[in-house]
C-alpha positions in Angstrom: 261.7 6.5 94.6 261.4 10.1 94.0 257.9 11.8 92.5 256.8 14.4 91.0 253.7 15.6 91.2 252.0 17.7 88.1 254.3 15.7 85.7 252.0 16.7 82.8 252.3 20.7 83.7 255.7 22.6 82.7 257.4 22.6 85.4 256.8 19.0 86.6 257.3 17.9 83.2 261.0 20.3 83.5 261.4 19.0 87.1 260.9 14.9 86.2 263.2 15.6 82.5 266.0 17.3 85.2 265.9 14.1 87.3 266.3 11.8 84.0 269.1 13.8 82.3 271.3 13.0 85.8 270.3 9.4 85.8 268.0 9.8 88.8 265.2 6.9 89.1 262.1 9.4 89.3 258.1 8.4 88.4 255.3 11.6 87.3 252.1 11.6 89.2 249.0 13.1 87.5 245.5 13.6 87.4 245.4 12.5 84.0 248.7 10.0 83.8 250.6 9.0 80.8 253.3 5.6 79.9 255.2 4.9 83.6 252.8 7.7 85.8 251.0 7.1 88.6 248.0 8.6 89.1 247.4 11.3 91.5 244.3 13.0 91.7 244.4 15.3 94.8 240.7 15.9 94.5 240.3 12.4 95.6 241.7 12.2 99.1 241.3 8.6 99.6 242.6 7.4 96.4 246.0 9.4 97.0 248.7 6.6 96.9 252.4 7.4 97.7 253.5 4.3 98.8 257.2 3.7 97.8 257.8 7.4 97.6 261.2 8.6 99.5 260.8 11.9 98.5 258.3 13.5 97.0 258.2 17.0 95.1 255.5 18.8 95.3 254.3 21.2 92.2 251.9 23.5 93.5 248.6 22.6 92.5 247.7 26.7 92.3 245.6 26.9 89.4 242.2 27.2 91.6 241.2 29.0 94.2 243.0 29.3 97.5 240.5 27.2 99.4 240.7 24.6 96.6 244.8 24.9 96.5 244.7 24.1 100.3 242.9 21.5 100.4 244.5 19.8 97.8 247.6 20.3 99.4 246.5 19.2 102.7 245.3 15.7 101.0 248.5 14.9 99.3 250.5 16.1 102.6 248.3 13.5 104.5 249.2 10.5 102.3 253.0 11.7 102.6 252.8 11.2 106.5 250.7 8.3 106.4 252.9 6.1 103.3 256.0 7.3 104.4 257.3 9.5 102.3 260.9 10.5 104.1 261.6 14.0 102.4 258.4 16.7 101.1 260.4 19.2 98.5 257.5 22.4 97.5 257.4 24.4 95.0 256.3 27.9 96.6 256.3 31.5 95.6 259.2 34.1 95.6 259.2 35.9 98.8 258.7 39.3 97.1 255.3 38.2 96.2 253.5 38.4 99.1 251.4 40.8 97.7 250.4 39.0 94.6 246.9 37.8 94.3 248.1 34.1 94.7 250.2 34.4 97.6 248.4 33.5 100.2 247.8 29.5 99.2 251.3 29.1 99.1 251.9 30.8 102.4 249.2 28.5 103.5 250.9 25.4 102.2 254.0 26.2 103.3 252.7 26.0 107.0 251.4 22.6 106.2 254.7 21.7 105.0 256.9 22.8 108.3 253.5 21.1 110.6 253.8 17.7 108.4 256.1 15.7 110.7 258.6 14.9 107.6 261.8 16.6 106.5 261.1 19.3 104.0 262.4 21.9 101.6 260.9 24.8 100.0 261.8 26.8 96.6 260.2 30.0 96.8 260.5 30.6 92.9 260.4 33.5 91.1 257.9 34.6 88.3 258.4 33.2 85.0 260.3 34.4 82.1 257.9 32.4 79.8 255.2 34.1 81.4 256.4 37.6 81.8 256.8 37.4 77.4 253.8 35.1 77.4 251.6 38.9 78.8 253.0 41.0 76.3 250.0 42.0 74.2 251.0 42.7 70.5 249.6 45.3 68.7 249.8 47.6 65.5 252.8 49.4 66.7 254.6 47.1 68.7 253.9 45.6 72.3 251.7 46.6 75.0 251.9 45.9 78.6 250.8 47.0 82.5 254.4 46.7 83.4 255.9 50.0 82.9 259.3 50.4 83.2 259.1 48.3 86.4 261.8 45.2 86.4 260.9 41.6 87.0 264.0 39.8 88.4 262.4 36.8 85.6 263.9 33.1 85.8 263.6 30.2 83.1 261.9 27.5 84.3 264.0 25.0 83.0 266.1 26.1 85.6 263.6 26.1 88.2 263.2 22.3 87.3 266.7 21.5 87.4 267.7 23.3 91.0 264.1 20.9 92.1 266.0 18.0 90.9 269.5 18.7 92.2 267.9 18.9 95.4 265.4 15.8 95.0 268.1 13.6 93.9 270.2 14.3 97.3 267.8 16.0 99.6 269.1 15.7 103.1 271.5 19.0 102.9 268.4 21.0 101.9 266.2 19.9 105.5 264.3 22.5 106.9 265.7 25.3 104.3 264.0 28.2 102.4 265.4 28.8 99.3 264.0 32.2 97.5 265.4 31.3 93.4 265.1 33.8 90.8 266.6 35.2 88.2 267.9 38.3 86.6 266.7 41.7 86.1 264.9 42.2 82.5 261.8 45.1 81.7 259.2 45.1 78.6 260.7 47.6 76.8 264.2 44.9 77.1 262.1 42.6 75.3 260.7 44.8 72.7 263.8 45.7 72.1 265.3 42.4 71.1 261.8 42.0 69.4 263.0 44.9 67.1 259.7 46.6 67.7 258.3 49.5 70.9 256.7 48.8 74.3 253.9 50.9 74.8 252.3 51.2 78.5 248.8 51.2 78.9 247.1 51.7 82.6 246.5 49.2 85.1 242.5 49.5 84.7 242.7 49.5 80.9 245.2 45.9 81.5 241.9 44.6 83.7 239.3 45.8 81.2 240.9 44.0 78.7 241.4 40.4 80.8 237.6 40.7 81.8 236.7 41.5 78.2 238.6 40.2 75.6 240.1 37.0 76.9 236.7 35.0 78.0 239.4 31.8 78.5 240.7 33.0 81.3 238.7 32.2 85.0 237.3 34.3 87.1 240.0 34.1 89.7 242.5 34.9 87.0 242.3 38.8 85.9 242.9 40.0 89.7 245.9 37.3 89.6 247.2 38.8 86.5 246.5 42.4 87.7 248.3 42.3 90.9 251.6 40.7 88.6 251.4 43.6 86.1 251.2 46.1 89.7 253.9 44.5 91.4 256.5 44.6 88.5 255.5 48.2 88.0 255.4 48.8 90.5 258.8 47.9 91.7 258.2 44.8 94.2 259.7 41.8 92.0 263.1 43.2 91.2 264.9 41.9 94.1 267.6 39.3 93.4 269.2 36.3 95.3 272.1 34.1 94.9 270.2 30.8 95.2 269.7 29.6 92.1 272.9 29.9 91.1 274.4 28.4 94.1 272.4 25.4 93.8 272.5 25.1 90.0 276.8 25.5 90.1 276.4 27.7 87.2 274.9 31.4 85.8 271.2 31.2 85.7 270.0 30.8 82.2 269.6 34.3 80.3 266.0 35.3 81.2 265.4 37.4 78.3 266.1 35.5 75.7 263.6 33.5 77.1 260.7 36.0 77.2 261.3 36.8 74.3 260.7 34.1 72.8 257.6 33.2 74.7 256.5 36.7 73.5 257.5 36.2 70.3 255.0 32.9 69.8 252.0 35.0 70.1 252.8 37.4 67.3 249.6 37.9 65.6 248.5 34.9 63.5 249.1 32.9 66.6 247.3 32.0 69.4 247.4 34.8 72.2 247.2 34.3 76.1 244.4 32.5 77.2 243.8 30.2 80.3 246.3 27.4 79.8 249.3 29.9 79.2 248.5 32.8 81.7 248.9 30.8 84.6 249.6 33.2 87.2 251.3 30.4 89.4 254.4 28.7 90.2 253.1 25.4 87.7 
C-alpha cells in the first residue's frame, strides 16, 4: 500500500488525488484523519503506525520550527525502518533555496532519508505558483510586492502532486535519485499584467514591517521565512530551471502564471488576504 502523509494539506491532498486518478491503491495519513485515513500524528512517536505501507511519501511536515521539523521527521522515518516500509519518497526543497529561511530542515531531513536503511527518492520542489500570487499585496493602485523584477522559476502544485505519484506508483527506477522539479520563469509585474492592473515594489524592510505588523496570523518563525523568499526572487537566486518535471510528468509543466494569478486574484480586496494557513513558506 502506498501513503501519504499530510493528506489533509494541498499537496498531500494533490499527491493522494494523483494516485486515484491513475487507479493507484493509495491511503492519507493525518494528524486529524478523515473517511479511509489513517492517523498519523508525528508528534506522537510511539503511536506512529505504518504497518502495511510499501511505500511511503513523505510531505514535509515544515510548518514549525527546524528543530520541531526534524524531529518529526526522524519519528515517522523510525516507524518506516521498523514496519517495513520498502520505498521512503520526500518531499524537499528546490536546490536553489539553500538560502531560504526554511532550508535547513529539509537539508536535515534529507540526510535522515539517505541514513534510513530503505530505498529512497527525493523531489526537491520548487516554490509555489499559488504562493508566489498568494504574496502579492493589493492595493489602491494595483499590486505590491518585495520581489522586484527578480524571476521565480514558479511550479503548480498540482503538478508537483502528480510527478509524487508517477513516481510512488512505480518507485524502483527513482532509488537513490535527486530530482530538483520546477517550473517556468514568471515575475510580479507578469502577473499584474494579466491582472490588468501595476506592480509596484516596495523595500525589503517595509515587506517585514508589514508581516510583523499587519498580519498578527502569521507565527513568529514566519516573517523571516517570507522575507528571505521575497530576497531570493529579487534577488535573483530562484530563476534557475530544470528539465525534471517535465521528464517525469511526459508532458509541459502546467502554465505557472495563470496560476499565480489566480491565487493573487482571490485576495482582491473584499477577500481574505494572506494569513497563516495560506503563506506557508514550505514545500506542504
Amino acid at each position: 500500500m502506498i501513503l501519504v502523509t499530510g493528506a489533509n494539506g494541498n499537496l498531500g491532498s494533490a499527491t493522494l488525488a494523483a494516485l486515484r486518478a491513475r487507479g493507484v491503491i493509495a491511503a492519507g495519513g493525518s494528524r486529524t484523519p478523515g473517511d479511509g485515513m489513517r492517523r498519523l500524528d508525528f508528534d506522537d512517536r510511539s503511536g506512529i503506525d505504518l504497518a502495511g505501507v510499501s511505500t511511503l511519501v513523505l510531505i514535509s511536515a515544515g510548518y514549525a520550527e527546524d528543530d520541531q521539523v526534524i524531529r518529526r521527521h526522524a519519528a515517522v522515518l523510525d516507524a518506516a525502518s521498523r514496519d517495513g516500509v520498502r520505498h521512503v519518497i520526500y518531499t524537499s526543497l528546490t536546490g536553489a533555496g539553500d538560502h531560504l529561511g526554511f532550508a535547513l530542515a529539509h537539508r536535515a531531513t534529507e540526510r535522515l532519508v539517505r541514513a534510513c536503511g530503505l530505498p529512497w527518492t527525493i523531489l526537491r520542489n520548487g516554490l509555489y505558483a499559488e504562493l508566489f500570487g498568494g504574496l502579492l499585496m493589493w492595493a489602491d493602485n494595483g499590486v505590491e510586492s518585495a520581489f522586484g523584477d527578480g524571476v521565480l522559476a514558479a511550479v503548480a502544485r498540482a503538478d508537483l502532486g502528480e510527478a509524487a505519484a508517477i513516481i510512488a506508483a512505480d518507485p524502483a527506477p527513482h532509488s537513490g535519485h535527486i530530482y530538483d522539479l520546477t517550473g517556468a520563469p514568471i515575475r510580479a509585474a507578469d502577473v499584474a499584467d494579466r491582472l490588468g492592473v501595476p506592480h509596484l515594489t516596495i523595500g525589503l524592510g517595509e515587506y517585514r514591517r508589514r508581516l510583523q505588523s499587519e498580519m498578527p496570523d502569521l507565527l513568529p518563525f514566519q516573517p523571516p521565512m517570507l522575507a528571505s523568499i521575497a530576497t531570493g526572487i529579487r534577488h535573483g537566486f530562484l530563476d534557475g530551471t530544470s528539465p525534471d518535471l517535465t521528464d517525469i510528468l511526459g508532458r509541459p509543466v502546467s502554465d505557472p502564471l495563470a496560476t499565480a494569478v489566480a491565487a493573487a486574484s482571490a485576495t482582491r480586496p473584499g477577500r481574505s488576504q494572506v494569513t497563516a494557513g495560506s503563506a506557508r513558506p514550505a514545500t506542504a
